[in-house]
C-alpha positions in Angstrom: 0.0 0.0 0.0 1.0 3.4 -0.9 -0.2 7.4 -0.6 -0.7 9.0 -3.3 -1.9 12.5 -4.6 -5.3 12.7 -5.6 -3.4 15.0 -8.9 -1.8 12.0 -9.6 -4.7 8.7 -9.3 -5.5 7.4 -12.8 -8.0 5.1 -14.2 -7.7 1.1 -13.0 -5.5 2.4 -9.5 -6.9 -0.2 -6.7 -8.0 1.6 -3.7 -6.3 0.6 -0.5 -8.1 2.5 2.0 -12.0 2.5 2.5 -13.1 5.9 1.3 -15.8 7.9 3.4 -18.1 10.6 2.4 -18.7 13.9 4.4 -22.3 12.8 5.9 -19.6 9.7 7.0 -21.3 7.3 4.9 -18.8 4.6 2.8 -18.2 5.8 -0.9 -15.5 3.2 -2.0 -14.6 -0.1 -0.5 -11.3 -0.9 -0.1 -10.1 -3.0 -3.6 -12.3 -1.0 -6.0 -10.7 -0.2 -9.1 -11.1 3.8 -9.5 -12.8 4.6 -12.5 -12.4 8.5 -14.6 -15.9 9.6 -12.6 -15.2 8.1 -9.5 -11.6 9.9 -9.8 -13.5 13.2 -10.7 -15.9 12.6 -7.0 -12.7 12.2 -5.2 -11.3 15.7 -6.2 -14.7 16.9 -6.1 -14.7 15.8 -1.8 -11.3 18.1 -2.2 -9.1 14.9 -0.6 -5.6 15.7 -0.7 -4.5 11.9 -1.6 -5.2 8.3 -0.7 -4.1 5.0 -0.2 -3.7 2.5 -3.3 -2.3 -0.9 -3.5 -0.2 -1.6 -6.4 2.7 -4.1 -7.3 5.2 -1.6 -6.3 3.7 -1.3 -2.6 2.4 -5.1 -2.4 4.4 -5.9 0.8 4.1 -2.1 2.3 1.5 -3.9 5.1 0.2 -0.6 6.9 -1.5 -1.1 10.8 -4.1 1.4 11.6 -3.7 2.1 15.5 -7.3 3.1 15.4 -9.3 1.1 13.0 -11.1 3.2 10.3 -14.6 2.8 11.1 -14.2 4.0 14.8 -12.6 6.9 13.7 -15.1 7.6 10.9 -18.2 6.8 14.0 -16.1 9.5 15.7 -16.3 12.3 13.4 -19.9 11.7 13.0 -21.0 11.9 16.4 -18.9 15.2 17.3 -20.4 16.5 14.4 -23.5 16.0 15.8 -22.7 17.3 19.2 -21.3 20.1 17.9 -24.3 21.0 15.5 -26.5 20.4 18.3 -25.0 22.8 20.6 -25.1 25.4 17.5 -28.7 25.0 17.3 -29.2 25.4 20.8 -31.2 21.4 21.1 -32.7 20.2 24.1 -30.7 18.9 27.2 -31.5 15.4 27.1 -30.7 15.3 23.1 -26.8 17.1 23.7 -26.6 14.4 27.0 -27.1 12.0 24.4 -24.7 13.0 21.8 -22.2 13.3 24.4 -22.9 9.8 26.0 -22.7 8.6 22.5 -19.3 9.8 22.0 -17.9 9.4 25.5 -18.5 5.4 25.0 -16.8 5.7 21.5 -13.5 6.9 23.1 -13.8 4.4 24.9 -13.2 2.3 22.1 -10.6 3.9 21.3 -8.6 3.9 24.4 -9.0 0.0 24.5 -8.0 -0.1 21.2 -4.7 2.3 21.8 -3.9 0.0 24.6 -4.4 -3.0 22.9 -2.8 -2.2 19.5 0.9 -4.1 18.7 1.7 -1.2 16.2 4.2 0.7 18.0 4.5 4.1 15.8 1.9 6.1 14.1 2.6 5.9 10.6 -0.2 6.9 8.8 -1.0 10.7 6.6 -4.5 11.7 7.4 -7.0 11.6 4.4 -8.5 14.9 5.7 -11.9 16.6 3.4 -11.5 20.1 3.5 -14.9 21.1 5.1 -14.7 18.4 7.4 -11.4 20.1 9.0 -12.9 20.7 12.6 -14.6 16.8 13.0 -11.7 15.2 11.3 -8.8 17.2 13.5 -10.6 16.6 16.7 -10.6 12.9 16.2 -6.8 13.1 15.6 -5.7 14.8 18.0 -7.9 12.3 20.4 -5.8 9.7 18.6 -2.4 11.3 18.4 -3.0 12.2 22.4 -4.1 9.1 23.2 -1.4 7.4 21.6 1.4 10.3 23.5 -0.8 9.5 26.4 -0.2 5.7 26.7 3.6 6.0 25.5 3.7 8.4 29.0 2.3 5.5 31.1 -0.9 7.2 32.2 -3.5 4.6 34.1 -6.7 3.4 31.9 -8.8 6.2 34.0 -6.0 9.0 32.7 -6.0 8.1 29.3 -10.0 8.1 29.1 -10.0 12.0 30.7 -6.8 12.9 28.2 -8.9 11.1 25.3 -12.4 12.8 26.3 -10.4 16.0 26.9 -9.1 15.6 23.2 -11.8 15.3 21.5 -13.8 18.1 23.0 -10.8 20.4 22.9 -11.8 22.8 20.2 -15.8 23.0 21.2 -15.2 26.7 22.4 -15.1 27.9 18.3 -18.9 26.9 18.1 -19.0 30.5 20.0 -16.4 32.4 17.5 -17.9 33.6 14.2 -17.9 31.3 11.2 -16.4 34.4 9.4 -13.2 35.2 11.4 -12.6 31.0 12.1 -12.7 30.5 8.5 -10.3 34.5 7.1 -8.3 33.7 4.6 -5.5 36.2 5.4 -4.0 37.1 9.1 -5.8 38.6 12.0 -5.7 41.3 13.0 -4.9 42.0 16.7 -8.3 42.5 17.7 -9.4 39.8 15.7 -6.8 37.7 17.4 -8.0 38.3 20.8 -11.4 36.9 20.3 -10.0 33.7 18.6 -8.1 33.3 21.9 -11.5 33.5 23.9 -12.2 30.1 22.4 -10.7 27.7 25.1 -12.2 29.5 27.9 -15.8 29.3 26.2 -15.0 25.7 25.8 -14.5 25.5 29.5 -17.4 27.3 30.3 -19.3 25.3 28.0 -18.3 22.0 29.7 -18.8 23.2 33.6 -21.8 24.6 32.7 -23.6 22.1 30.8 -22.4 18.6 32.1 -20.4 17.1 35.1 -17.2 15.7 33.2 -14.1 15.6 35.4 -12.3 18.9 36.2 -9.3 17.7 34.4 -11.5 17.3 31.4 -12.7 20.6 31.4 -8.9 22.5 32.5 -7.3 20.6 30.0 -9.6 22.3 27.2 -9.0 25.5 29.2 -5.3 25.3 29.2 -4.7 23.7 25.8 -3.3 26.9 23.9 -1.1 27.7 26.9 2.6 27.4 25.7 5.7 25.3 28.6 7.5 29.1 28.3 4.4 31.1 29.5 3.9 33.0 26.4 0.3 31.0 25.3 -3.3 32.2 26.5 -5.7 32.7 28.4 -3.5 33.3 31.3 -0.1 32.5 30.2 0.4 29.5 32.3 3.7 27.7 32.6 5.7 24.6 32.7 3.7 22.8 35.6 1.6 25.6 35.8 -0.1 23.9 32.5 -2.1 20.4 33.7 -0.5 17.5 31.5 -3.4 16.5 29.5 -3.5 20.3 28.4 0.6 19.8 27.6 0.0 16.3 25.6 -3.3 18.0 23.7 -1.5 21.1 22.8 1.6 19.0 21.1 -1.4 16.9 18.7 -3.2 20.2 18.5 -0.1 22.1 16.8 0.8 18.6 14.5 -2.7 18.1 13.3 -3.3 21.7 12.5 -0.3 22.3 10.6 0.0 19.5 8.4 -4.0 20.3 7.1 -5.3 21.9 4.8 -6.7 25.8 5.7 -8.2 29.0 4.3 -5.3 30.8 5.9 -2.0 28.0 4.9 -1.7 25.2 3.0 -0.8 21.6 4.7 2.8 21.0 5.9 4.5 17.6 5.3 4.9 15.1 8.4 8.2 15.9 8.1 7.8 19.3 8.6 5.3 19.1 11.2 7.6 16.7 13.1 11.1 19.5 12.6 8.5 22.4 13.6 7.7 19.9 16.6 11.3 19.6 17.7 12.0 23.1 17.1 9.9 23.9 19.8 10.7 22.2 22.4 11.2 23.1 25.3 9.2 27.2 24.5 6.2 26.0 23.5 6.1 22.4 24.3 7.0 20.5 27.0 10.8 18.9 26.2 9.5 15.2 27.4 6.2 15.3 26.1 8.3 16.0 22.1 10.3 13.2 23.1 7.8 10.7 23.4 5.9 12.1 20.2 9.0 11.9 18.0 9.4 8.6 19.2 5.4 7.8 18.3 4.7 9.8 15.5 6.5 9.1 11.6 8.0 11.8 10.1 8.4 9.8 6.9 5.0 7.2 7.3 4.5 3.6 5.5 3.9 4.1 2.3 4.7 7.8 1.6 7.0 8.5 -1.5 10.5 10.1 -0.7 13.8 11.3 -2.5 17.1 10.8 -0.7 19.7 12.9 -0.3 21.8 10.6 -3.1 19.3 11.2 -5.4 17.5 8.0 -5.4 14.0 7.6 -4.8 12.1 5.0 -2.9 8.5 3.8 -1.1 9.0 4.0 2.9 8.4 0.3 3.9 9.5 0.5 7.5 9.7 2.5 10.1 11.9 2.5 13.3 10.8 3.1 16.6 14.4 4.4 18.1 15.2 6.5 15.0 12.2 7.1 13.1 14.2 9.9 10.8 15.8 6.6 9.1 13.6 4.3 7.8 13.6 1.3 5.6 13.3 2.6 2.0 12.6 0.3 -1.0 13.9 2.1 -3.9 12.2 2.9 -7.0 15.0 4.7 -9.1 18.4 4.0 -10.0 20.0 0.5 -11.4 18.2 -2.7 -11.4 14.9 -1.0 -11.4 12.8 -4.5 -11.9 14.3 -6.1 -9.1 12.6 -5.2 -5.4 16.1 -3.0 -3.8 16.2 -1.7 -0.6 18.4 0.9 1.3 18.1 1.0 5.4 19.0 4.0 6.5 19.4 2.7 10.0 20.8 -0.6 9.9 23.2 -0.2 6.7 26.6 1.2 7.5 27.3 1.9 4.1 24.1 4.2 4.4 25.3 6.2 7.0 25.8 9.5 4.9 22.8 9.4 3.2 19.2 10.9 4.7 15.5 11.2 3.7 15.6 14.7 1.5 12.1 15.2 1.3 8.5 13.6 0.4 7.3 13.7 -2.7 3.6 14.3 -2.6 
């Protein structure tokens, strides 16, 4: 299996992935053969690439941490909180939505837990107008998944998880307008995008009876490990560590997605901007651990080395996930399956990942 840009699918390309709508029902089952039309829908959904099994990527076996259809159940049912909050529904219908979705992360803490994959290795298949449903289930997953590798109890990874996925409710109360300006904001502007994590927190104390750490850590979750983030400017311990883990996913997720105001980074951006920060805006340890969790170069993903050569990523290492296990697709010998590890080869010791090719 292998990602590809959705500039690049042509006719007969065998989906790898399951393929979702934006009402979350299932367009494409995994192994259909994409068609002209069906290749035209795709764009249409504005999907910046997919998963596709070819030849080349036959033994590229990919794990999802979180299966697909949980994730999918997710984004559907904070979509439905979240709308009915907007329209102001009635008590027992939000208590619903919320029970509803409180059991699903559930789910997905048992399977966090339970899951053998050790590393995160997947690029998200985000829809553009899906961005706030779609980057609140991720950063659930990618906090989770920091959240386990930190050795929090069962009952700590449910709050982080719940936390997570609630963390950006407070822009239901920010204009559609300003969320969604093209261009920067202006300092006023600015200020009332930075009310959003407190109305979250007023939100969740004054409608239900989740766990203070819940609602602090949606409170806290823009507050930076140097004391320069809002509301209060809150520091190093200062900041409660769901707030610390949330804020790292929040940042990756963000960045590497598609916006009115910036286009998407690369994983392998995301991950340098990660590092780059440590210790100002994020918490030094809390990096660590995501570095260790998180692929900067995930299965799958196209990539040019610093030789020249190109190559699929095939395998990723959990102690030095900046060199992975590449099988080539350029140079000599081109219809023979070659490989180059980065990490294990000592003859490979001067040569690095470049860049992805998207």
């Amino acid at each position: 299996m292998r990602y590809i840009s959705v500039k690049n699918l042509t006719e007969g390309m065998e989906l790898g992935k399951r393929l979702y709508g934006n009402r979350g029902e299932l367009l494409l089952e995994r192994g259909v053969l994409l068609t002209s039309s069906v290749i035209q829908k795709i764009r249409k959904l504005q999907y910046s690439g997919l998963y596709i099994e070819d030849d080349l990527s036959k033994d590229i076996e990919i794990v999802d941490i979180v299966p697909e259809e949980l994730r999918n159940k997710m984004s559907k049912e904070i979509r439905i909180l979240m709308t009915g909050l907007e329209k102001k529904g009635s008590v027992a219908d939000l208590d619903n939505s919320l029970s509803a979705l409180s059991n699903l992360v559930e789910l997905l803490v048992d399977e966090v837990l339970t899951s053998d994959a050790i590393v995160f290795n997947m690029i998200d298949m985000k829809q553009f107008d899906l961005y706030t449903y779609q980057h609140s289930v991720n950063v659930c997953v990618l906090s989770s998944i920091v959240g386990k590798a930190y050795h929090m109890t069962r009952k700590q990874l449910s709050k982080l998880a719940l936390a997570a996925i609630l963390h950006d409710i407070g822009k239901l109360f920010i204009d559609k307008e300003l969320l969604n300006k093209p261009g920067k904001f202006t300092p006023d502007e600015f200020e009332t995008m930075k009310k959003h994590s407190s109305l979250g927190y007023d939100c969740i104390k004054n409608k239900w009876q989740l766990p203070q750490t819940v609602a602090v850590s949606i409170l806290q979750h823009h507050e930076k490990f140097n004391g320069s983030g809002y509301p209060y400017g809150k520091k190093s311990d200062e900041i409660i560590l769901g707030a610390q883990i949330i804020a790292v996913a929040d940042v990756y997720d963000a960045i590497t997605s598609k916006r009115p105001y910036h286009e998407p980074l690369l994983p392998s951006e995301a991950y340098e901007y990660i590092l780059g920060n440590a210790g100002q805006a994020f918490n030094l340890e809390i990096v660590n651990i995501f570095t260790k969790k998180i692929a900067p170069f995930p299965l799958g993903v196209h990539v040019q080395l610093s030789n020249g050569l190109e190559g699929i990523v095939c395998k990723n290492y959990e102690d030095n996930l900046a060199r992975p296990l590449i099988k080539l697709t350029t140079g000599p010998g081109q219809n023979e399956d070659r490989y180059i590890d980065l990490k294990n080869d000592s003859g490979t010791y001067n040569i690095t990942v470049q860049k992805i090719i998207i």
